[in-house]
RODO-2510 file (C-alpha; in nm, 4 decimals, decimal comma):
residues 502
     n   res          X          Y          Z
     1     x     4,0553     2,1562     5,6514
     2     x     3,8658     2,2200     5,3386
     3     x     4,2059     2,4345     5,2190
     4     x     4,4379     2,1047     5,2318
     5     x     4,2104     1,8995     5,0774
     6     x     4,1277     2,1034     4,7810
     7     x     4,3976     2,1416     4,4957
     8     x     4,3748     2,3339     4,1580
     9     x     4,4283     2,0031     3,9717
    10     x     4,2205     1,9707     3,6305
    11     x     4,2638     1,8591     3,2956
    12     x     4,4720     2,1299     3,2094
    13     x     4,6944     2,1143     3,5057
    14     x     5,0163     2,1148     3,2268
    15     x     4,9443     2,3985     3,0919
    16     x     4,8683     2,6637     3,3356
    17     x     5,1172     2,8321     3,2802
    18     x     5,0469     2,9253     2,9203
    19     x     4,6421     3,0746     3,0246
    20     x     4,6403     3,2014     2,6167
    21     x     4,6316     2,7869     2,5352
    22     x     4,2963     2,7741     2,7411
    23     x     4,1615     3,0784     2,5855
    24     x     4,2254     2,9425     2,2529
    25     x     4,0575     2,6000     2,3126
    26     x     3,7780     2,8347     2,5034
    27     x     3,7507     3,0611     2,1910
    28     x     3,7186     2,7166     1,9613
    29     x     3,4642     2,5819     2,2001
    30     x     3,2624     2,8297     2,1725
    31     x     3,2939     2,9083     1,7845
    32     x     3,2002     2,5445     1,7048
    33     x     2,8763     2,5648     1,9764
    34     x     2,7550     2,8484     1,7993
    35     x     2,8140     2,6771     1,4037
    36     x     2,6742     2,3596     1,5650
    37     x     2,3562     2,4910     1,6515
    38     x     2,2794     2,6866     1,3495
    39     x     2,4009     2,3897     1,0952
    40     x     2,2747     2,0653     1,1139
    41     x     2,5884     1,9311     0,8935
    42     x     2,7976     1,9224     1,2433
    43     x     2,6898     1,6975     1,5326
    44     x     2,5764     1,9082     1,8358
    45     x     2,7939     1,8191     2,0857
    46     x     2,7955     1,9184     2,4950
    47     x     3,0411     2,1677     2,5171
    48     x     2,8983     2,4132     2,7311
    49     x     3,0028     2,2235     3,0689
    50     x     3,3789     2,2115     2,9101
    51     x     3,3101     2,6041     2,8056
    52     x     3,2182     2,6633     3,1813
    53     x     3,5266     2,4754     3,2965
    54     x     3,7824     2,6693     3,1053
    55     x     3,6309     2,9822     3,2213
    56     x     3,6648     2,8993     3,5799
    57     x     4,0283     2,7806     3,5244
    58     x     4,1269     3,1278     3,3912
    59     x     3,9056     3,2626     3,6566
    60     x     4,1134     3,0550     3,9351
    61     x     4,4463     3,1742     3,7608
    62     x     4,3319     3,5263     3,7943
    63     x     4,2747     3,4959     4,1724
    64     x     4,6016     3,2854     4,2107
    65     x     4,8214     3,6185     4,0552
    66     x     4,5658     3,8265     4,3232
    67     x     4,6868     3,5475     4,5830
    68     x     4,3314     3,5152     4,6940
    69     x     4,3830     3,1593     4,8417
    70     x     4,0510     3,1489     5,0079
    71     x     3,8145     3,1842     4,6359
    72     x     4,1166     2,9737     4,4825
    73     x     4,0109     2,6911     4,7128
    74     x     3,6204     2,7165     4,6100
    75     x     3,7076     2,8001     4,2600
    76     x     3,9064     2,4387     4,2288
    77     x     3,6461     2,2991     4,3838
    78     x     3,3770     2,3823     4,1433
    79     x     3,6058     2,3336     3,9015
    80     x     3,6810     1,9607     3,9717
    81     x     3,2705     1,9203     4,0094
    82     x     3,2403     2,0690     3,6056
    83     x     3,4335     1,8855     3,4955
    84     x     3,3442     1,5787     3,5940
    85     x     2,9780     1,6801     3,5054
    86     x     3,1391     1,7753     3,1245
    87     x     3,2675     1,4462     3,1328
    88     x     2,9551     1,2885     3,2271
    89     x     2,7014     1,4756     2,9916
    90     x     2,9897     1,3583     2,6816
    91     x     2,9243     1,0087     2,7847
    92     x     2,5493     1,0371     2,8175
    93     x     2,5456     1,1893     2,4707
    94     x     2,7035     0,9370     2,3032
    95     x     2,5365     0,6712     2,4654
    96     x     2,2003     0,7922     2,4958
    97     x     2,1630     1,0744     2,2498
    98     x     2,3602     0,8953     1,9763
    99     x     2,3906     0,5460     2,0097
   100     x     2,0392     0,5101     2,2333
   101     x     1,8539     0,7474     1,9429
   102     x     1,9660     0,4863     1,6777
   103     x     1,7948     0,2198     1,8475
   104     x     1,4646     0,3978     1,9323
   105     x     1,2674     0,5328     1,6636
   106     x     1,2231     0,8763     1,8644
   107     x     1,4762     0,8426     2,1192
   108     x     1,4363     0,9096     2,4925
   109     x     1,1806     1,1782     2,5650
   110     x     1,2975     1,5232     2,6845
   111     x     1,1531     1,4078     3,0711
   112     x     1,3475     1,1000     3,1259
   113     x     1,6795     1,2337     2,9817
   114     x     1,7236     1,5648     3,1668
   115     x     1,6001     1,3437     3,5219
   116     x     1,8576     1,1573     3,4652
   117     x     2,1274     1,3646     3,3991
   118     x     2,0477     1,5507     3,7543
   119     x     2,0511     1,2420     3,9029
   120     x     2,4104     1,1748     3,7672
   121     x     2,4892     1,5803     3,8143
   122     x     2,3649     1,5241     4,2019
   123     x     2,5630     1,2230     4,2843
   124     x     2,9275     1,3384     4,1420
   125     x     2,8338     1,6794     4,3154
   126     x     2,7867     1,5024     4,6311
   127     x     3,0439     1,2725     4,6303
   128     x     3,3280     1,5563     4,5714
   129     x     3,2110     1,7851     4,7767
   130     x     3,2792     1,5090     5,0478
   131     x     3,5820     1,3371     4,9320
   132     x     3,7786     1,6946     4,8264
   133     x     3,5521     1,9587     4,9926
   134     x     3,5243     1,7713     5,3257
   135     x     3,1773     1,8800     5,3180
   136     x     2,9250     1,7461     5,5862
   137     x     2,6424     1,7026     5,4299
   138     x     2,4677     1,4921     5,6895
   139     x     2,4360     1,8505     5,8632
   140     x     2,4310     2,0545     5,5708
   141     x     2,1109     1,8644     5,4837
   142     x     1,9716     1,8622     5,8526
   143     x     1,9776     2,2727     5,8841
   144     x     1,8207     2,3245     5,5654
   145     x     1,4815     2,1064     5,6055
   146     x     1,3136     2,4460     5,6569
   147     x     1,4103     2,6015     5,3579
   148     x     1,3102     2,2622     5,1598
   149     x     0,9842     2,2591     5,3012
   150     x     0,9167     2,6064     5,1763
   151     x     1,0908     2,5675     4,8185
   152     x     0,8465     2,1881     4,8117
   153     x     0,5522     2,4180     4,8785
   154     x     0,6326     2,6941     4,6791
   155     x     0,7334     2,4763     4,3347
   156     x     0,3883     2,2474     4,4317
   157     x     0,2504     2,2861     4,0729
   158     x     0,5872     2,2462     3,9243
   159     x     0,6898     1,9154     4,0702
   160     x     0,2972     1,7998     4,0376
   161     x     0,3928     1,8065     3,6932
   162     x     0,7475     1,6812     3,6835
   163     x     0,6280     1,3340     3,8940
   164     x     0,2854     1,3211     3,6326
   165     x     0,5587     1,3063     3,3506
   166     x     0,7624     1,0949     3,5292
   167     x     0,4549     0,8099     3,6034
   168     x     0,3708     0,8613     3,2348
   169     x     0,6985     0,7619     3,1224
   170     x     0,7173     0,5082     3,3418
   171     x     0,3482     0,3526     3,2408
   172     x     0,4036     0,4507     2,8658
   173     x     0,0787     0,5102     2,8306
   174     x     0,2071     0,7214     2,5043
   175     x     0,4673     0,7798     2,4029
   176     x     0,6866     1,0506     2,1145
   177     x     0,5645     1,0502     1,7873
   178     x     0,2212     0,8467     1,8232
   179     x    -0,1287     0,9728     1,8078
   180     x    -0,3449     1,0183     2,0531
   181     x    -0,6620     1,2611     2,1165
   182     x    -0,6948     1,4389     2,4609
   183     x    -1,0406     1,6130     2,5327
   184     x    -1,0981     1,8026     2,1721
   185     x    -0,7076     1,8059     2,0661
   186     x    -0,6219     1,5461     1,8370
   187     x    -0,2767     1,5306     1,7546
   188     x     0,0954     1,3516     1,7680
   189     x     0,2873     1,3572     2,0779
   190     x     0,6201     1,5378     1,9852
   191     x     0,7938     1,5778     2,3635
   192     x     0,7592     1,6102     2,6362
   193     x     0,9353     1,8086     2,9113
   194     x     0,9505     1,8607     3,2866
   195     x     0,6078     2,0633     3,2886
   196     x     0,3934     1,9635     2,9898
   197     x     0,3525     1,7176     2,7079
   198     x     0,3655     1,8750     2,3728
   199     x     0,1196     1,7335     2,1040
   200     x     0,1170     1,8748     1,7426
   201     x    -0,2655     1,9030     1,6036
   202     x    -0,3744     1,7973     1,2646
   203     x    -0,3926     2,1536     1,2061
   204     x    -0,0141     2,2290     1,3006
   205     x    -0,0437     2,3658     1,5983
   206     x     0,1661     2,2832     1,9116
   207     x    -0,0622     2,2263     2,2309
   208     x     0,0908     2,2367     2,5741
   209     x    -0,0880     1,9663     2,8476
   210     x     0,0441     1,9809     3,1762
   211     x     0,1481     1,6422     3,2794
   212     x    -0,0734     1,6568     3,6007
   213     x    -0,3779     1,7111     3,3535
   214     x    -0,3338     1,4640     3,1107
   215     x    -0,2274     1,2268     3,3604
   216     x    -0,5609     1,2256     3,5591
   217     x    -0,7715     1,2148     3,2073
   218     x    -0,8729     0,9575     2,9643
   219     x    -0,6694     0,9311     2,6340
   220     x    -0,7013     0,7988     2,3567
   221     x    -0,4140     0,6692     2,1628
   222     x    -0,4533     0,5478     1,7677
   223     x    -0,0511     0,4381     1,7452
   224     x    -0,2104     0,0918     1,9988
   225     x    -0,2074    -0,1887     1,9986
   226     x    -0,0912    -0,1157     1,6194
   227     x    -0,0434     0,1949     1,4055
   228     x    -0,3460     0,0216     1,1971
   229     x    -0,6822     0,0848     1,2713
   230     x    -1,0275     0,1373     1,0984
   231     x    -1,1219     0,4402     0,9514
   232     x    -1,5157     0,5242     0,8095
   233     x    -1,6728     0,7209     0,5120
   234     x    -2,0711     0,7659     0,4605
   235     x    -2,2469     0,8311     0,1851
   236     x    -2,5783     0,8650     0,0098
   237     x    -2,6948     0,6641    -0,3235
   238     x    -2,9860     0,6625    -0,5628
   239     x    -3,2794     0,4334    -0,4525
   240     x    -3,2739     0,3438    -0,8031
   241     x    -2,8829     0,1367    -0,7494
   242     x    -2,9030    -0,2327    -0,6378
   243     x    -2,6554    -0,2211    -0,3419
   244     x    -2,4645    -0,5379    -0,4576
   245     x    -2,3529    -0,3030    -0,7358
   246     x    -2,2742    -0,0149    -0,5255
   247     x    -2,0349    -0,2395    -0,2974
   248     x    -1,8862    -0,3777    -0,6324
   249     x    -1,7860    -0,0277    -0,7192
   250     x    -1,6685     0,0910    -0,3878
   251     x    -1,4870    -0,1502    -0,3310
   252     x    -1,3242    -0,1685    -0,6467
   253     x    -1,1822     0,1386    -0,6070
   254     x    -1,0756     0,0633    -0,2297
   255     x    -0,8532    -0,2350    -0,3724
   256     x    -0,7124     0,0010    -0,6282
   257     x    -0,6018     0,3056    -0,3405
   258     x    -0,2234     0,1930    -0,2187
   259     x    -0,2816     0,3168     0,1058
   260     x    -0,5925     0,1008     0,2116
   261     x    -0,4628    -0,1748     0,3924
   262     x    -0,6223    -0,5042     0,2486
   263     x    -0,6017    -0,6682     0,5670
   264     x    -0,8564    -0,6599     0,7669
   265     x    -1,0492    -0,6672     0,3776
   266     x    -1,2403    -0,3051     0,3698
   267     x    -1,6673    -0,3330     0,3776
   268     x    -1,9216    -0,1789     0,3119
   269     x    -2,2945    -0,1950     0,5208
   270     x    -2,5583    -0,0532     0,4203
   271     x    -2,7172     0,1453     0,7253
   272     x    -3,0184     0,3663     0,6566
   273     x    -3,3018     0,4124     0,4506
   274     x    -3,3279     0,8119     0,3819
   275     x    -3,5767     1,0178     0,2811
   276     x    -3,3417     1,1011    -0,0678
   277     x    -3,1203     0,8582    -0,0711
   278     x    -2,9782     0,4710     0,0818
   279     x    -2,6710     0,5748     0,3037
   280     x    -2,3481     0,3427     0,3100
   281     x    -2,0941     0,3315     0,5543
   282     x    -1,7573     0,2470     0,4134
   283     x    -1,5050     0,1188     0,6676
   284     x    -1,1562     0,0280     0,5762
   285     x    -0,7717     0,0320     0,7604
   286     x    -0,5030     0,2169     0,6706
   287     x    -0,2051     0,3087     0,9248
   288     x    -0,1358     0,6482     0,8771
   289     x    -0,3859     0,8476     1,1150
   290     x    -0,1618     1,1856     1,0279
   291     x    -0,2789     1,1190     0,6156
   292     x    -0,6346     0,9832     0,6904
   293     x    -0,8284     1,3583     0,5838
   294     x    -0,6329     1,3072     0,3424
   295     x    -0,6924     0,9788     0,2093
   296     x    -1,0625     0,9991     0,2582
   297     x    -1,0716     1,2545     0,0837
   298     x    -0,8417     1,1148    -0,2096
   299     x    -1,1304     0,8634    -0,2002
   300     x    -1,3861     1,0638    -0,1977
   301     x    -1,2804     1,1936    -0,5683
   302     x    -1,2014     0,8067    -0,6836
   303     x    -1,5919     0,7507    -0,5699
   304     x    -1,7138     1,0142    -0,7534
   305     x    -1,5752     0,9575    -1,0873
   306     x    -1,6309     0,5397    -1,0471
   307     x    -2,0130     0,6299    -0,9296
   308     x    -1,9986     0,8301    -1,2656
   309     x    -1,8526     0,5743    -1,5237
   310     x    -2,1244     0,2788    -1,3973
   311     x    -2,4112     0,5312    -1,4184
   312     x    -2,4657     0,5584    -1,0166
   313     x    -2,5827     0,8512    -0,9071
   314     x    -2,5772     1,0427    -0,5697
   315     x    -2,8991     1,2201    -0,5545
   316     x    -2,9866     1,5447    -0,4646
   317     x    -3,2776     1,7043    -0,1780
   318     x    -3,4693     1,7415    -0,4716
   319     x    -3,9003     1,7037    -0,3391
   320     x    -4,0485     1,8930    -0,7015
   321     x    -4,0324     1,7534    -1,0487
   322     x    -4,2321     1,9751    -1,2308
   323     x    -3,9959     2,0449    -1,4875
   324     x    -3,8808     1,6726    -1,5664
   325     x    -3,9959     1,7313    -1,9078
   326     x    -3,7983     1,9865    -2,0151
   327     x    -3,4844     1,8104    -1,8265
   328     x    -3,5755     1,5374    -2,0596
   329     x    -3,5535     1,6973    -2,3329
   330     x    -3,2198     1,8529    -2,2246
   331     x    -3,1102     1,5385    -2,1873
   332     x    -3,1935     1,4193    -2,5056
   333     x    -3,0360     1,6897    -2,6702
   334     x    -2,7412     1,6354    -2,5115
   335     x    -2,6934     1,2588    -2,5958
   336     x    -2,7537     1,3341    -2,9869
   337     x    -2,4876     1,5908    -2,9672
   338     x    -2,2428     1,3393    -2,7592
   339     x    -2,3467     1,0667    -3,0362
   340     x    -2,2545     1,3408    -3,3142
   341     x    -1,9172     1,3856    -3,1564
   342     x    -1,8643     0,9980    -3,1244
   343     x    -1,9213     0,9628    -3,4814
   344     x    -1,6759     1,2373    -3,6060
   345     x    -1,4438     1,0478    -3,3204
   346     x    -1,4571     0,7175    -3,4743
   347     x    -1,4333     0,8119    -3,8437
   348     x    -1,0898     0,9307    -3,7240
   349     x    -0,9602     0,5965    -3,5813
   350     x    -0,7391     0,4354    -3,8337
   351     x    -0,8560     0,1113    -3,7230
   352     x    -1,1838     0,1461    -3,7871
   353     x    -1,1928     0,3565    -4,0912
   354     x    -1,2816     0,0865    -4,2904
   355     x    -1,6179     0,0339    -4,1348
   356     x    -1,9036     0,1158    -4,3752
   357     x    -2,1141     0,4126    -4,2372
   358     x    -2,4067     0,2019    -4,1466
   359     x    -2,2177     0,0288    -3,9181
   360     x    -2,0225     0,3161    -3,7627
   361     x    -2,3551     0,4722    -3,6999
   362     x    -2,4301     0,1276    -3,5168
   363     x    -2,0716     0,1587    -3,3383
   364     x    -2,1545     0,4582    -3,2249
   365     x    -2,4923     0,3689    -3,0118
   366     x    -2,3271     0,1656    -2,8080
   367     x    -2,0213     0,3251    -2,7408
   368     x    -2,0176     0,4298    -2,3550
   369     x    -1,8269     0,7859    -2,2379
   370     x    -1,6461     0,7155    -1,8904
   371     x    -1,4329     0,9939    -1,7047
   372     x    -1,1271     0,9508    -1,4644
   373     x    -0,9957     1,1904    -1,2269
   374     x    -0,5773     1,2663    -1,2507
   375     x    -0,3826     1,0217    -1,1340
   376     x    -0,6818     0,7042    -1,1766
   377     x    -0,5445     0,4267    -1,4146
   378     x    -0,7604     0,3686    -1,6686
   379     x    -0,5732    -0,0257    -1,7427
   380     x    -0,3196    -0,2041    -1,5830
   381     x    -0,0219    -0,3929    -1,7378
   382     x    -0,0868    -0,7566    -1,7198
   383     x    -0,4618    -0,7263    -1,6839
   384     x    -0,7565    -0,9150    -1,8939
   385     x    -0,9476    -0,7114    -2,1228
   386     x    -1,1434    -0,6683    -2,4135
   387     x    -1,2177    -0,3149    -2,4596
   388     x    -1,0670    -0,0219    -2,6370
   389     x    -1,0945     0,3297    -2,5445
   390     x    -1,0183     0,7085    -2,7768
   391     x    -0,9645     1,0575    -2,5461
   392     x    -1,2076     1,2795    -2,6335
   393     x    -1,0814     1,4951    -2,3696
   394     x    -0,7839     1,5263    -2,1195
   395     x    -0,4957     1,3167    -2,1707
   396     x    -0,3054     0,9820    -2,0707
   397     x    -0,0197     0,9067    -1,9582
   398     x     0,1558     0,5368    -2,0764
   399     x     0,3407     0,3653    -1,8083
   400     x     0,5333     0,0441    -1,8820
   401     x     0,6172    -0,1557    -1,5412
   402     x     0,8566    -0,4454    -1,6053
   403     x     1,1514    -0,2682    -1,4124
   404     x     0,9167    -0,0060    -1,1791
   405     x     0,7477     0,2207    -1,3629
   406     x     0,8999     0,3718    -1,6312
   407     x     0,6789     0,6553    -1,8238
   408     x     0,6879     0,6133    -2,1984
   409     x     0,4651     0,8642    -2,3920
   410     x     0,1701     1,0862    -2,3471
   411     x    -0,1749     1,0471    -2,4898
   412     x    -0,4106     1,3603    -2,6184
   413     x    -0,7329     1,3878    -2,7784
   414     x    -0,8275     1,1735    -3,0222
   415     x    -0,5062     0,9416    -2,9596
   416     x    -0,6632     0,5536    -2,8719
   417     x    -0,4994     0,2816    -2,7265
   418     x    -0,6311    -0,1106    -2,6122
   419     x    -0,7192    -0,1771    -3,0018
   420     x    -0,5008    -0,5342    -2,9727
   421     x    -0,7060    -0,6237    -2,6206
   422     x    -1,0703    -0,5097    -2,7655
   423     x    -0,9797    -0,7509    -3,1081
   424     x    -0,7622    -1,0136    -2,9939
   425     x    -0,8237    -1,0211    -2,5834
   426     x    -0,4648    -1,0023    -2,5414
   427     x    -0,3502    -0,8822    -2,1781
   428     x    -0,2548    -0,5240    -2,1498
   429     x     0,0831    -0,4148    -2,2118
   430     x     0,1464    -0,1301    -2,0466
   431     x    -0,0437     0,0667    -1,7515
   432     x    -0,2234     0,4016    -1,8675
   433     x    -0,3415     0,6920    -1,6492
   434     x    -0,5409     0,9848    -1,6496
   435     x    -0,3556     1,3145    -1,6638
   436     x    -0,5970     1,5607    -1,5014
   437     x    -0,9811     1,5022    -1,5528
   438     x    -1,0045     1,2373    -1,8648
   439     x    -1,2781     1,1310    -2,0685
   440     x    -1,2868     0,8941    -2,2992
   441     x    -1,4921     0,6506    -2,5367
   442     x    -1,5077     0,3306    -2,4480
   443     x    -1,5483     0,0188    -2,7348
   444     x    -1,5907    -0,3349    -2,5642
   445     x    -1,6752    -0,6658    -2,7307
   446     x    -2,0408    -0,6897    -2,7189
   447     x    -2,0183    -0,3398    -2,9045
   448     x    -1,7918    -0,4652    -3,1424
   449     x    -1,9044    -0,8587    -3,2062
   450     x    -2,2262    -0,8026    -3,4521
   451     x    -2,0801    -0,5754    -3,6799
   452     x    -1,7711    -0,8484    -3,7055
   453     x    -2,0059    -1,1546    -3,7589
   454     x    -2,1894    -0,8913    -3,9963
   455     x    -1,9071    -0,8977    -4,2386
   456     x    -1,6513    -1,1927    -4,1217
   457     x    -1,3998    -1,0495    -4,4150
   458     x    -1,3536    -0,7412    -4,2638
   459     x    -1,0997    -0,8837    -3,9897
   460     x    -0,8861    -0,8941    -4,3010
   461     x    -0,8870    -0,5297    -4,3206
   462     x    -0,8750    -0,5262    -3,8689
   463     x    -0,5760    -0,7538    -3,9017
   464     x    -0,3584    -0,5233    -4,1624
   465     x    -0,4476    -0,2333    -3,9927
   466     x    -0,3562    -0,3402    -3,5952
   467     x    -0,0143    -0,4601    -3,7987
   468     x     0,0271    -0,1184    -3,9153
   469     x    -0,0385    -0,0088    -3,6287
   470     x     0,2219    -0,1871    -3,4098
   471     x     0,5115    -0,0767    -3,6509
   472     x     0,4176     0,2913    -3,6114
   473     x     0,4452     0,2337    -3,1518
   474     x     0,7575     0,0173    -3,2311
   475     x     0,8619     0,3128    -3,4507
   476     x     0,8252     0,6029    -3,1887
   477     x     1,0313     0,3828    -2,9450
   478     x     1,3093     0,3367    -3,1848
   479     x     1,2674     0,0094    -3,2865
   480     x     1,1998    -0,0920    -3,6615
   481     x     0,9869    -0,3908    -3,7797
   482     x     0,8413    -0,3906    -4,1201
   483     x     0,4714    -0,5514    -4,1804
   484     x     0,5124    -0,9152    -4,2829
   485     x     0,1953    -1,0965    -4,4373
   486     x     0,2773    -1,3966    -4,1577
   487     x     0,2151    -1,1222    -3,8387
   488     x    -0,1096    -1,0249    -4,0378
   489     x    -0,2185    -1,4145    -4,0853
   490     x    -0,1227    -1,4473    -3,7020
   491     x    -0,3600    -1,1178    -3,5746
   492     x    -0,6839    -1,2108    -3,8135
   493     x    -0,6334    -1,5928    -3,6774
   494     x    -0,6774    -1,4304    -3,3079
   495     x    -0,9331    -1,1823    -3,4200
   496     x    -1,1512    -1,4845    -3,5577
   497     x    -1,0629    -1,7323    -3,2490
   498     x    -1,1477    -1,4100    -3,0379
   499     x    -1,5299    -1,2956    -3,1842
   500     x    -1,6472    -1,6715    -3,2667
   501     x    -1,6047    -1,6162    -3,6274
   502     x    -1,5859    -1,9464    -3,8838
***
């Protein structure tokens, strides 16, 4: 009989006597759930099983001093199958929640786990209620195929979905944590449970599928074959800008974004003739589909301000021109006032204050104004060049990369820096960046190299003052070197070798 089969034998068979010990460990149980779940500094361990075992071993203790024999028997009995369920879900968690989790970048989804803990639930159920219940289930199972017929029909929807999540997981058509786009959702899959899958939209929204509609529709998932994939921009230039330049620009400033992968190399097509404008389609990889808006649109602004500094324009609808004259003459006026500005600008520069006028007024024709957008580097450490540039507005900030990037001063108005590169052609020594929007004049070679060969002795004067001008930077880092006629010998030896001069 079911009686002499069943005993009240547990974990805590040695101390039933003492029902307060079980209360305690019930009490502490419980108080470490709750903290568990509201702080993620302690692991959130299974307890509740063990919770639900300790409260039917006071329960059976109760009946026992009620000598209810018959619940006793039925009380052990779900006891014993608790427990070894506790037991069970412990395991799984450390295995599959813990060590399993480690291993996967995501883990197990929600689906698969709780299936299988059911399946392990069903089977110890089963098997105790035979070995210590005595339980036929043969029978048991035989008298109840009504009532499972009319449960099946009843949860139709509801198991529709749990076998549509089950074949999903099984094909892995997706799976938690990559992007995919379903009808008009586009988002990341972020679980997925008995009834639906759960994707998270670009606009942070959570979006509930039921597995057996996703499972019957086509998706579309960016995380395969890689997380890579090819992204597009469009946009309109100026009839008037010979497309080998406009690729040369754009994708200048594709090699110079971090996040654009450089292989596959990015390209750029030119696709249609427009009634305003030649439209370009930029296509590049990157593999982050979460940060693309982003990053388009972080290259957007890089696009705007290089289209700016080589004088290509994106044009407006614009169909009457009646008034090009006076724009003209707008325009005229404001290039005399930007030349007026350049002028006061350069008469400031230490460097060049030796100049005679004439040839500061010649200086100043052909010095170019470029602007960068916050966070663009204007030079690189370690780079050619021979150009110098002064902030007429803005500011810079001076990066020196030998050990990462360390930051080492801030540039404002007026401040100049790349005098060494523009008269010697020495590489860069240091990386500098624009600090919001930055504008700034820009001296090259060709701007510089007449006045030089003008008047060869004044890279005398050049050489003194770039010497100068290198004690006063080592100064502000801490370091102290005093002028010495051999450094200035050394500079106006590269300053002649540089410009061609005898």
């Amino acid at each position: 009989m079911i009686k002499d089969k069943i005993q009240m034998t547990n974990l805590f068979s040695q101390i039933t006597a003492e029902p307060w010990i079980i209360a305690v460990i019930l009490v502490v149980f419980i108080i470490y759930a709750r903290i568990a779940k509201k702080s993620a500094k302690f692991p959130h361990i299974p307890l509740g099983l063990f919770i639900l075992y300790l409260l039917i071993v006071l329960l059976g203790l109760l009946l026992a001093s009620y000598n209810l024999s018959d619940w006793m028997t039925w009380t052990g009995l779900a006891g014993t199958i608790v427990l070894y369920c506790a037991i069970a879900r412990l395991i799984f968690y450390f295995f599959v929640d813990v060590w399993l989790a480690r291993r996967l970048k995501f883990g197990l989804p929600k689906i698969t786990r709780d299936v299988a803990l059911v399946i392990v639930f069903a089977v110890i159920a089963i098997v105790l209620l035979h070995t210590k219940g005595g339980v036929n289930l043969a029978s048991l199972l035989t008298t109840s195929a009504v009532l499972t017929m009319v449960v099946g029909l009843a949860l139709q929807d509801t198991l529709g979905n749990l076998f549509s999540g089950l074949a999903l997981q099984t094909e892995k058509l997706f799976q938690i944590g990559e992007w995919i786009s379903f009808r008009e959702h586009v988002g990341q899959v972020v679980g997925m449970t008995w009834k639906s899958t759960l994707v998270k939209t670009l606009e942070n929204e959570i979006v509930y599928i039921p597995n057996n509609v996703i499972s019957k529709e086509i998706v579309k998932n960016y995380s395969r074959p890689e997380p890579s994939h090819v992204a597009y921009l469009e946009i309109g230039i100026e009839y008037g800008a010979a497309p080998n330049k406009v690729r040369e620009v754009i994708l200048d400033v594709l090699a110079e974004h971090p996040k654009v992968l450089k292989v596959p190399s990015p390209q750029v097509r030119l696709i249609s003739f427009g009634d305003h404008s030649i439209t370009y389609q930029i296509r590049f990889w990157n593999d982050d589909f979460g940060g693309e808006k982003l990053l388009k649109s972080e290259l957007n602004d890089m696009i705007w301000y290089a289209f700016r500094r080589s004088g290509i324009q994106i044009p407006f609808p614009i169909r009457d021109v009646r008034f090009h004259h006076i724009e003209a003459a707008e325009g005229k006026r404001v290039k005399e006032n930007l030349r007026s500005e350049i002028l006061t600008t350069l008469k400031n520069i230490p460097v060049l204050a030796a100049l005679p006028p004439d040839d500061v007024g010649l200086l100043a024709s052909r010095v170019a104004m470029e602007t960068y957008g916050n966070g663009e580097a204007i030079v690189h450490q370690g780079e050619e060049g021979s150009s110098m540039y002064i902030i007429h507005s803005g500011g810079c900030d001076i990066f020196l990369e030998d050990d990462g990037r360390r930051h080492v001063a801030t540039l404002k108005d007026g401040d100049f820096f790349g005098e060494m590169s523009l008269l010697t052609g020495e590489r860069r020594t240091a990386t500098v960046v624009a600090k919001g929007d930055a504008e700034v004049f820009v001296i090259d070679k060709c701007a510089f190299s007449d006045i030089l060969k003008a008047h060869p002795a004044f890279s005398e004067t050049l050489g003194q003052a770039l010497v100068k001008r290198q004690a006063e930077l080592a100064a502000k880092q801490g370091k102290k070197e005093e002028p010495s006629p051999s450094a200035t010998s050394q500079i106006v030896s590269k300053i002649k070798s540089f410009f061609g001069i005898g």
